[in-house]
C-alpha positions as a LaTeX table, in Angstrom:
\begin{tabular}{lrrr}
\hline
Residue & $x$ (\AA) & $y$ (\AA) & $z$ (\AA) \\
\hline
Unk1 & 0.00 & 0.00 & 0.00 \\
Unk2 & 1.07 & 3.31 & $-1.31$ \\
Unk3 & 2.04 & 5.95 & 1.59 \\
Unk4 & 2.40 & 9.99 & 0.75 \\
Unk5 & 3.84 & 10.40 & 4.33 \\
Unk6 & 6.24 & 8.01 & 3.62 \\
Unk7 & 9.28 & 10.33 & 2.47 \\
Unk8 & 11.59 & 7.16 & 0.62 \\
Unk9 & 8.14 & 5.88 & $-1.12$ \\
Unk10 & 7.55 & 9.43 & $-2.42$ \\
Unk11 & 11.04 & 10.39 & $-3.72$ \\
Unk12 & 13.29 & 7.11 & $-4.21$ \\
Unk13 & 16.50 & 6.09 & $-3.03$ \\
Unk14 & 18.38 & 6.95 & $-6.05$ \\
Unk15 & 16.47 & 10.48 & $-6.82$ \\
Unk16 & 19.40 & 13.02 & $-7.30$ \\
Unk17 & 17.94 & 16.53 & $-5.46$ \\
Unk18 & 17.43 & 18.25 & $-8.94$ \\
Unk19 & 18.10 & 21.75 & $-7.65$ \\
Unk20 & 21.30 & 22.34 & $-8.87$ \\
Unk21 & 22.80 & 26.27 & $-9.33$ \\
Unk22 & 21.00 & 26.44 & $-13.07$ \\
Unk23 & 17.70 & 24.49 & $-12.09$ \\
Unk24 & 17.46 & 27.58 & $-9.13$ \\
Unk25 & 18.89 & 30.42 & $-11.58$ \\
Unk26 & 15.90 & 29.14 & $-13.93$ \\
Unk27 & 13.19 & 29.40 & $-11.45$ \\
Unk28 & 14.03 & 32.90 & $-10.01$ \\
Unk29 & 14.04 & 34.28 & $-13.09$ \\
Unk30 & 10.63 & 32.74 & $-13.61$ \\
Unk31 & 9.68 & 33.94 & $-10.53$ \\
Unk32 & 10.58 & 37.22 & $-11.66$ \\
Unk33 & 8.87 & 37.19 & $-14.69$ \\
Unk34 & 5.83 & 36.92 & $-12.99$ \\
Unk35 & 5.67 & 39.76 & $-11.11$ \\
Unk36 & 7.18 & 37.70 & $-7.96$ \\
Unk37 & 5.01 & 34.79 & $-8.02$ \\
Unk38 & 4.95 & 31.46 & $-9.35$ \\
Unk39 & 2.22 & 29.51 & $-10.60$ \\
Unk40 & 3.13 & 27.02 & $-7.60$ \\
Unk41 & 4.02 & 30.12 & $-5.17$ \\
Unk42 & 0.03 & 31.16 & $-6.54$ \\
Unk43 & $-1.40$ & 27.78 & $-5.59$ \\
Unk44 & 0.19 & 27.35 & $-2.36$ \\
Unk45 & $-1.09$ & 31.14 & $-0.65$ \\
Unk46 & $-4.50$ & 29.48 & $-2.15$ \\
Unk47 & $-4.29$ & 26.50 & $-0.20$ \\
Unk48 & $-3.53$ & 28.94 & 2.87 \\
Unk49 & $-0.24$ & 26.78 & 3.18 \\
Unk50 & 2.11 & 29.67 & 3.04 \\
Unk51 & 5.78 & 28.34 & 5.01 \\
Unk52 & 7.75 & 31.19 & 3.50 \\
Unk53 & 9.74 & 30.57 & 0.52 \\
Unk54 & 9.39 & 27.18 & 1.01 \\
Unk55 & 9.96 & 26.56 & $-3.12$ \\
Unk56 & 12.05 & 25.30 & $-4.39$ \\
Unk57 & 13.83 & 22.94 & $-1.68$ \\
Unk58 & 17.61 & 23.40 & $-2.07$ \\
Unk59 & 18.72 & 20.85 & 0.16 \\
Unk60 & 17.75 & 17.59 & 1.39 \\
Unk61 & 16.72 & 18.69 & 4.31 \\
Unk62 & 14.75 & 21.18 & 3.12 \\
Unk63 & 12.98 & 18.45 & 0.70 \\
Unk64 & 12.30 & 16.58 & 3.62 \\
Unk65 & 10.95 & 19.27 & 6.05 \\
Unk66 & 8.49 & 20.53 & 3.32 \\
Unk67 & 7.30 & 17.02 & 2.84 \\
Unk68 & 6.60 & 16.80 & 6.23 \\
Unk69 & 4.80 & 20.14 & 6.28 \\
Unk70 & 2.77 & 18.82 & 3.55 \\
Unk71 & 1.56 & 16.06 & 4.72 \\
Unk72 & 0.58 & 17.66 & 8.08 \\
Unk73 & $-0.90$ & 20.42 & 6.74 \\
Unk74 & $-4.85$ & 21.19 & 7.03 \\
Unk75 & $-5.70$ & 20.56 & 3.62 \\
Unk76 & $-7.61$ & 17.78 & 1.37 \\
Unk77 & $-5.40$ & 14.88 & 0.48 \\
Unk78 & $-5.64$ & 16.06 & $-3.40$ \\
Unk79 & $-3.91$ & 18.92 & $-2.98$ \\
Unk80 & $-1.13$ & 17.38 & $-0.97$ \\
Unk81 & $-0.94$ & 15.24 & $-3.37$ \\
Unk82 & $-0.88$ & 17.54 & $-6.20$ \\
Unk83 & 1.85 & 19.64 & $-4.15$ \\
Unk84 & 4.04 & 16.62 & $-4.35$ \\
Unk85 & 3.43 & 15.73 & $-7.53$ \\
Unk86 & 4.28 & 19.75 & $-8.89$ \\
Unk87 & 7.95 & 18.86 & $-7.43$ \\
Unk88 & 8.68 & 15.66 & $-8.56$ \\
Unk89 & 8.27 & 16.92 & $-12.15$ \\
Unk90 & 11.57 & 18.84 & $-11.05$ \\
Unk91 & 12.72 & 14.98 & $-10.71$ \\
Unk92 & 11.74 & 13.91 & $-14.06$ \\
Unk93 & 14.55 & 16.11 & $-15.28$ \\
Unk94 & 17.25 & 14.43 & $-14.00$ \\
Unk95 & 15.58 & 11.24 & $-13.35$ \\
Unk96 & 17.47 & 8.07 & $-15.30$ \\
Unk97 & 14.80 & 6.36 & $-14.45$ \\
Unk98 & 10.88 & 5.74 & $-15.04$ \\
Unk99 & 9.44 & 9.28 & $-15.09$ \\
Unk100 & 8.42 & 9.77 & $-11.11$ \\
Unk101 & 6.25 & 11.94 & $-11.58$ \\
Unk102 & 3.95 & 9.35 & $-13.29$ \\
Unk103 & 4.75 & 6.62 & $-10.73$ \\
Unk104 & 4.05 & 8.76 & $-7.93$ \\
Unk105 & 0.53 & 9.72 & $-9.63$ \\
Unk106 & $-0.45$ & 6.24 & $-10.66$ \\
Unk107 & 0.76 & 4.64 & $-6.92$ \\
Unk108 & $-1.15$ & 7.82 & $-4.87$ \\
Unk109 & $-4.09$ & 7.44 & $-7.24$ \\
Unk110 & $-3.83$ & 11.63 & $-7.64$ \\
Unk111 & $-6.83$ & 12.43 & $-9.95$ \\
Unk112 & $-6.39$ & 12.84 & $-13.55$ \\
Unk113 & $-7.75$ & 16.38 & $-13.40$ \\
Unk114 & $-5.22$ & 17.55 & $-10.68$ \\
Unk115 & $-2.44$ & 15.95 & $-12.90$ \\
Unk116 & $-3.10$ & 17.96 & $-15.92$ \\
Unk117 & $-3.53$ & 21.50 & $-14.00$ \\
Unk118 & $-1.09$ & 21.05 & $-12.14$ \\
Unk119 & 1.18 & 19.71 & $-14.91$ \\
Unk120 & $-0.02$ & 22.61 & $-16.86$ \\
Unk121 & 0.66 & 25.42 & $-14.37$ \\
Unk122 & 4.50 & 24.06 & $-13.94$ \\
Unk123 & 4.87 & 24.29 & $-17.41$ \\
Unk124 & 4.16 & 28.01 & $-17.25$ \\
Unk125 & 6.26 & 28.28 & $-14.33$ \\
Unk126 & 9.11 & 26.35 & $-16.85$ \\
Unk127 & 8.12 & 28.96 & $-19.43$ \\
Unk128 & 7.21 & 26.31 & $-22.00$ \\
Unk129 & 4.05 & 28.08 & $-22.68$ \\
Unk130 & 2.89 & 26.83 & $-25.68$ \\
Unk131 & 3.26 & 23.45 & $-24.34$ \\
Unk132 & 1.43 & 24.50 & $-21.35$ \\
Unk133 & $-1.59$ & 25.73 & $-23.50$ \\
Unk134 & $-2.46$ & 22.20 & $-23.44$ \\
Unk135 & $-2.60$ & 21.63 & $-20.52$ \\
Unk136 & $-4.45$ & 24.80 & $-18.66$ \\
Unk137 & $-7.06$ & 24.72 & $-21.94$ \\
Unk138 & $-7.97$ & 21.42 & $-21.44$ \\
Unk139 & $-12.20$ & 20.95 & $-21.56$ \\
Unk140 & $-12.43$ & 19.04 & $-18.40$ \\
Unk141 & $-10.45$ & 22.02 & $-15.74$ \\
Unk142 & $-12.16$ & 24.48 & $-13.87$ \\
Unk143 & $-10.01$ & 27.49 & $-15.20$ \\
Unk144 & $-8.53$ & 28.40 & $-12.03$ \\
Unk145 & $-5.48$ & 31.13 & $-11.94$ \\
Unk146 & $-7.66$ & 32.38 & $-15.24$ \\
Unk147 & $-6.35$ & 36.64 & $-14.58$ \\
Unk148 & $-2.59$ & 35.35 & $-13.53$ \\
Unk149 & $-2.52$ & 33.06 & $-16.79$ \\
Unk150 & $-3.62$ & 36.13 & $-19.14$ \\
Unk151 & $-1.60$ & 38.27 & $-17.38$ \\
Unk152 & 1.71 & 36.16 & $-17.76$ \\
Unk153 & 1.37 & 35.80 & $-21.24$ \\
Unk154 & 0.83 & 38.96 & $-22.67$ \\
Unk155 & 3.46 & 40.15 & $-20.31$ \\
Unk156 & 5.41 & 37.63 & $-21.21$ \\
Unk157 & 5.40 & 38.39 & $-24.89$ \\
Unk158 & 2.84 & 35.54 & $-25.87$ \\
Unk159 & $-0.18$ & 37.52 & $-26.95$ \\
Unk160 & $-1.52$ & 34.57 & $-29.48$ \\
Unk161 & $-1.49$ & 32.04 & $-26.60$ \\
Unk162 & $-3.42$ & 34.43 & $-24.05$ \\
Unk163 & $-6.44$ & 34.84 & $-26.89$ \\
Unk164 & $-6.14$ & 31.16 & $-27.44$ \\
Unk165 & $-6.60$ & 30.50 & $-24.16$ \\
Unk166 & $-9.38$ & 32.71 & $-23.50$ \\
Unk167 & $-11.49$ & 32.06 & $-26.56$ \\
Unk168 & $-10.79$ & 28.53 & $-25.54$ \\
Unk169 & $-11.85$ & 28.29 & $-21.90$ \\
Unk170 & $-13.67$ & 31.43 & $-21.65$ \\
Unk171 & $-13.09$ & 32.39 & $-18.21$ \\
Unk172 & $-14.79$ & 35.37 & $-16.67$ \\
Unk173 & $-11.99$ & 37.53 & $-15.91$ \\
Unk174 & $-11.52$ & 39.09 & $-12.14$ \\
Unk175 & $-8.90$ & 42.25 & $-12.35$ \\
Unk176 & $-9.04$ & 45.02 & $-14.07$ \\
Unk177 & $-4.87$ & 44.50 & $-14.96$ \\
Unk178 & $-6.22$ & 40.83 & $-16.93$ \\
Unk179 & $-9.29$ & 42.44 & $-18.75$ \\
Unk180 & $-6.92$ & 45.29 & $-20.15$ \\
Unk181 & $-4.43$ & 43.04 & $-21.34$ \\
Unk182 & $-6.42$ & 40.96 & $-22.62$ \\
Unk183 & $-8.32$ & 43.72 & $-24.59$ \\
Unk184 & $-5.36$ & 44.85 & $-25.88$ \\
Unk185 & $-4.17$ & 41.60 & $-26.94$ \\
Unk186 & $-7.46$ & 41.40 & $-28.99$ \\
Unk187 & $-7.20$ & 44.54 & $-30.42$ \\
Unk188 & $-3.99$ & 44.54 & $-31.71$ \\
Unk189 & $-5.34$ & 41.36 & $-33.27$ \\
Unk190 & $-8.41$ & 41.77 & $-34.57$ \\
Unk191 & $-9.78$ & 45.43 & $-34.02$ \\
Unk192 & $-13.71$ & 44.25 & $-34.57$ \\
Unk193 & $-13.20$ & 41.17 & $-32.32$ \\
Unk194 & $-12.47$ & 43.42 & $-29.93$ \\
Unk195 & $-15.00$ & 46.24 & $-30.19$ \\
Unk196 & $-17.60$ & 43.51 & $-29.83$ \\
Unk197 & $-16.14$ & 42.25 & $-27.06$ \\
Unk198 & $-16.35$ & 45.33 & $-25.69$ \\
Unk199 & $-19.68$ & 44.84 & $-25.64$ \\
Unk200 & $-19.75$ & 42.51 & $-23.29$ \\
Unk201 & $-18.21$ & 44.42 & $-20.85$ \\
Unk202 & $-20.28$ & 46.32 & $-17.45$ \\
Unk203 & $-21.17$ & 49.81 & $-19.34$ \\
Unk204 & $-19.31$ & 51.92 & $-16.82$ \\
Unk205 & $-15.66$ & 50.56 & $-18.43$ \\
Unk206 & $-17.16$ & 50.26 & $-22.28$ \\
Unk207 & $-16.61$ & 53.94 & $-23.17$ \\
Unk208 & $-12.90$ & 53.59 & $-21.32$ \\
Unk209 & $-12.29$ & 50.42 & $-23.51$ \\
Unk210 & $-13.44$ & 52.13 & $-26.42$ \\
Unk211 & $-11.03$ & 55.09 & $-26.36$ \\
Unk212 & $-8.30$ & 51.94 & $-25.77$ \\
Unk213 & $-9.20$ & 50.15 & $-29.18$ \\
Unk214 & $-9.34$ & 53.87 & $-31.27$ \\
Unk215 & $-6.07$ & 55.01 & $-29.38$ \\
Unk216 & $-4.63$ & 51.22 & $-30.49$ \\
Unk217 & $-5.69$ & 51.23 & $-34.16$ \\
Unk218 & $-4.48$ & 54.56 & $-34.61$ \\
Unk219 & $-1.58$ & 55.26 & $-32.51$ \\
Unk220 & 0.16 & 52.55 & $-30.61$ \\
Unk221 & $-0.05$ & 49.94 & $-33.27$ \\
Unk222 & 2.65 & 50.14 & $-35.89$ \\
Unk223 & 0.95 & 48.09 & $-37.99$ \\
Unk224 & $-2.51$ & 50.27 & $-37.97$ \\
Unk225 & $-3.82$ & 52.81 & $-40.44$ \\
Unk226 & $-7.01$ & 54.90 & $-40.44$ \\
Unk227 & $-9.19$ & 52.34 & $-41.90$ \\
Unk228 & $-8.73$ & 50.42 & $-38.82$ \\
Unk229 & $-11.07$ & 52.37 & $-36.98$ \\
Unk230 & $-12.90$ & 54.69 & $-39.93$ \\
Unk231 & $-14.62$ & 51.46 & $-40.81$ \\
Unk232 & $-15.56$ & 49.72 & $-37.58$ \\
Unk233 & $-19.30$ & 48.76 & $-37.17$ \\
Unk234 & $-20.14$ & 51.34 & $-34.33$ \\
Unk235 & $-23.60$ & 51.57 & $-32.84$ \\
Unk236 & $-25.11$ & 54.92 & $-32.17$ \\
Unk237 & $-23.45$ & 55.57 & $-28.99$ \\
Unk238 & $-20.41$ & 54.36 & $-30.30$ \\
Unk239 & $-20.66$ & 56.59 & $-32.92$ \\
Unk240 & $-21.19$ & 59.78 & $-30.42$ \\
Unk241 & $-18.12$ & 57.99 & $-28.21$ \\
Unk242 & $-15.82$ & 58.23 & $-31.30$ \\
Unk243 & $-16.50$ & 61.95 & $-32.45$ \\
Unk244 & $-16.35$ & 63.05 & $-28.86$ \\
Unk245 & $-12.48$ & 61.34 & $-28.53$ \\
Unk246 & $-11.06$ & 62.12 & $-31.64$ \\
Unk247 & $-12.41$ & 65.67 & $-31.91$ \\
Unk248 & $-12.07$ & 66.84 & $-28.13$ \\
Unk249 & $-10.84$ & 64.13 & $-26.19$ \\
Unk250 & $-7.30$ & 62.79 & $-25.87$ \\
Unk251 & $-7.88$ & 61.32 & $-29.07$ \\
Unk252 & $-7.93$ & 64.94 & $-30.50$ \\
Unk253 & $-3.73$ & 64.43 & $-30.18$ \\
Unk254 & $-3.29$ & 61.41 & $-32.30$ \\
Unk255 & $-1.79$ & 62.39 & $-35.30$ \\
Unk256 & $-4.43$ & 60.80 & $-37.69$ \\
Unk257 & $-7.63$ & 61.49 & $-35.66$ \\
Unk258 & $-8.99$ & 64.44 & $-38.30$ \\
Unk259 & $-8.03$ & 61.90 & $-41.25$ \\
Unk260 & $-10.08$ & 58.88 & $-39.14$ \\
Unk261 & $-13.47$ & 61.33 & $-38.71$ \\
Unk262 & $-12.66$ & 62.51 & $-42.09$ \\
Unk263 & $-12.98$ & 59.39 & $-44.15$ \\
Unk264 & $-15.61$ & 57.85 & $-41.88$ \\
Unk265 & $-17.81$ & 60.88 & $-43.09$ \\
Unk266 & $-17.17$ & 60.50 & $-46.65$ \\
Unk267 & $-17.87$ & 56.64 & $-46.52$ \\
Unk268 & $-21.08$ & 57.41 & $-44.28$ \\
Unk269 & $-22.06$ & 60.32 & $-47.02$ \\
Unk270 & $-21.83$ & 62.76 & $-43.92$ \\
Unk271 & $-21.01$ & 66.09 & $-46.21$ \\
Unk272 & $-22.90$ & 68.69 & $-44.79$ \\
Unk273 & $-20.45$ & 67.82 & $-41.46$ \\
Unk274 & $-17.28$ & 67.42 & $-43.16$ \\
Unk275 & $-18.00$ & 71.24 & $-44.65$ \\
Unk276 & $-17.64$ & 71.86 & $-40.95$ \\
Unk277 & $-14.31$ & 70.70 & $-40.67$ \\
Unk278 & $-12.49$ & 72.51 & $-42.99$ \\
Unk279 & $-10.78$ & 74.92 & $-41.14$ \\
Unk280 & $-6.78$ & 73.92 & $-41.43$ \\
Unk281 & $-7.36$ & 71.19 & $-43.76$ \\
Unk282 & $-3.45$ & 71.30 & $-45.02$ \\
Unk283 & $-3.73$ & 67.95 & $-47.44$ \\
Unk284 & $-7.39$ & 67.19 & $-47.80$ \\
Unk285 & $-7.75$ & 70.93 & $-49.18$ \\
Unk286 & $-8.74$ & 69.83 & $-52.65$ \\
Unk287 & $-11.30$ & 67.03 & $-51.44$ \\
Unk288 & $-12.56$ & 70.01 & $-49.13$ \\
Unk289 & $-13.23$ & 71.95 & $-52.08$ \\
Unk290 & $-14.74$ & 69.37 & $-54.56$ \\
Unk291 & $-17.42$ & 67.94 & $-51.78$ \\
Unk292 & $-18.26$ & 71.53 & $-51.22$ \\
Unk293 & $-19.07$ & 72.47 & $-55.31$ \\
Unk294 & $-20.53$ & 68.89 & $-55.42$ \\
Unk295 & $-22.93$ & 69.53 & $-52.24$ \\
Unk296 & $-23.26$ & 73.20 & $-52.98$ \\
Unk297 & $-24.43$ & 72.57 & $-56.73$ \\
Unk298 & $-26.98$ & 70.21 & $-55.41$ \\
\hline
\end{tabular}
C-alpha cells in the first residue's frame, strides 16, 4: 500500500535533489517574470499553506521538512498530493529512471484532473508556454489562476497564446490588470473582435475600452492605419463615443484622428459635417473643395 507520508516511497533512493545552481537560476528568473510569483508560489497562498519561501527545496533537508509540512498540513489529500506531484516533475529532469512523476501519480491514485492542471501550471512556471496551453485549456479544468494566466502571457510576450486561451476556456476575468491586457491583446489582433467584445463588458468601463481600441488602431499599433477604426461597425453611442475622442478628447492628439473622422464621413455620405471641418485642412484641401461644389451645386 502506497504511503504519501512516507518520504523514501515518495522520492526514491536513487532520486538526485534536482536543484542544482541552473535548475534555481531558472526558477528565479521565472519567478521574476511573474511579477514575484509562481504559478506554484500562486497555488500554495490558495491552499492557505504559506511556510515562507518554502519553493524550491535546495537541500535535502529542506525536501524533507516541506514534505513533512505537507503532509501535516490542514488541507484535502488532493492537494497534498498535487503539491508533491508539482515537485517531482523537477525529478523527471534528472531522473534516469521511469518518469516519477507518473509513478508517484499512478501509486497515490492523484486524480487525472489535478495531474493535468497542475502539470499545466508548472509548465508556465518552466516557461514552456505553448506546451502548457495544453494543458491549462484542457475541456475538463475548472479554469482556475484564469487573470494570472492572461496576465503572464501577454506580459510575457505571448499575446496569441493568451487569446487562445481565452477564446478557448472562456473564463470570466476578475482584475481590471487581466481584462486590459487581454483587450489589448485582442485589439492589436483583430480590431472588430475586440470592439464587440467590448460589448460585453459592465457599461461603466465600455466607453474607457473604447477610447483603448481607437487610441490602439491609430496610434500605438505600428501596424494600424485609419481604416482600422474609420470602418468599424459602431452603434449609435459608439458613434457619439468616437466623435467626442477624436475631436475633443485625448484622441484629439493622435496624429491621424482628423483623417479617421474625415474618411468615416465620406464613406457614411456625412457632407454637410465634413463642410464643418475645414478649417486647417493642409492635405485634404482639394477634397474640401470638390465635396463643397458637389454639395453646394446640389
Amino acid at each position: 500500500m502506497f504511503d504519501y507520508t512516507d518520504f523514501q516511497q515518495v522520492f526514491p533512493a536513487g532520486s538526485a535533489l534536482p536543484y542544482d545552481r541552473e535548475l534555481l537560476s531558472e526558477i528565479e528568473g521565472s519567478r521574476k517574470a511573474f511579477d514575484g510569483l509562481l504559478f506554484i508560489d500562486r497555488v500554495i497562498k490558495a491552499l492557505g499553506f504559506s511556510k515562507g519561501k518554502s519553493y524550491p527545496p535546495k537541500t535535502d533537508n529542506a525536501l524533507r521538512q516541506l514534505h513533512h509540512q505537507i503532509c501535516e498540513a490542514s488541507m484535502a489529500l488532493h492537494y497534498k498530493l498535487s503539491l508533491l506531484y508539482y515537485i517531482l516533475l523537477d525529478f523527471d529532469k534528472t531522473s534516469t529512471r521511469a518518469v516519477v512523476s507518473e509513478d508517484f501519480a499512478n501509486n497515490s491514485g492523484l486524480p487525472k484532473s489535478y495531474q493535468i492542471l497542475m502539470k499545466g501550471l508548472w509548465q508556465l512556471d518552466q516557461q514552456e508556454f505553448e506546451d502548457a496551453l495544453e494543458y491549462i485549456a484542457y475541456p475538463s479544468l475548472i479554469p482556475d489562476f484564469a487573470d494570472d494566466i492572461i496576465t503572464a502571457l501577454v506580459r510575457n510576450g505571448e499575446e496569441q497564446l493568451a487569446l487562445s486561451y481565452y477564446y478557448t476556456v472562456q473564463p470570466i476575468l476578475s482584475t481590471s490588470t487581466a481584462l486590459e491586457l487581454l483587450f489589448e491583446a485582442m485589439a492589436r489582433n483583430d480590431a472588430t473582435e475586440a470592439l464587440f467584445f467590448s460589448r460585453t463588458q459592465p457599461e461603466y468601463i465600455r466607453e474607457t475600452l473604447f477610447q483603448r481600441l481607437i487610441s490602439l488602431a491609430l496610434g500605438d499599433n505600428q501596424n494600424a492605419g485609419v481604416e482600422d477604426a474609420a470602418f468599424l461597425p459602431f452603434t449609435a453611442e459608439e458613434e457619439a463615443w468616437f466623435e467626442e475622442y477624436l475631436r475633443h478628447g485625448d484622441g484629439k492628439n493622435i496624429k491621424k484622428s482628423k483623417d479617421t473622422l474625415l474618411v468615416r464621413k465620406i464613406a457614411d455620405n456625412r457632407f454637410d459635417e465634413i463642410k464643418e471641418m475645414r478649417g486647417n485642412s493642409g492635405s485634404w484641401g482639394p477634397i474640401f473643395e470638390g465635396i463643397r461644389q458637389g454639395t453646394d451645386g446640389q
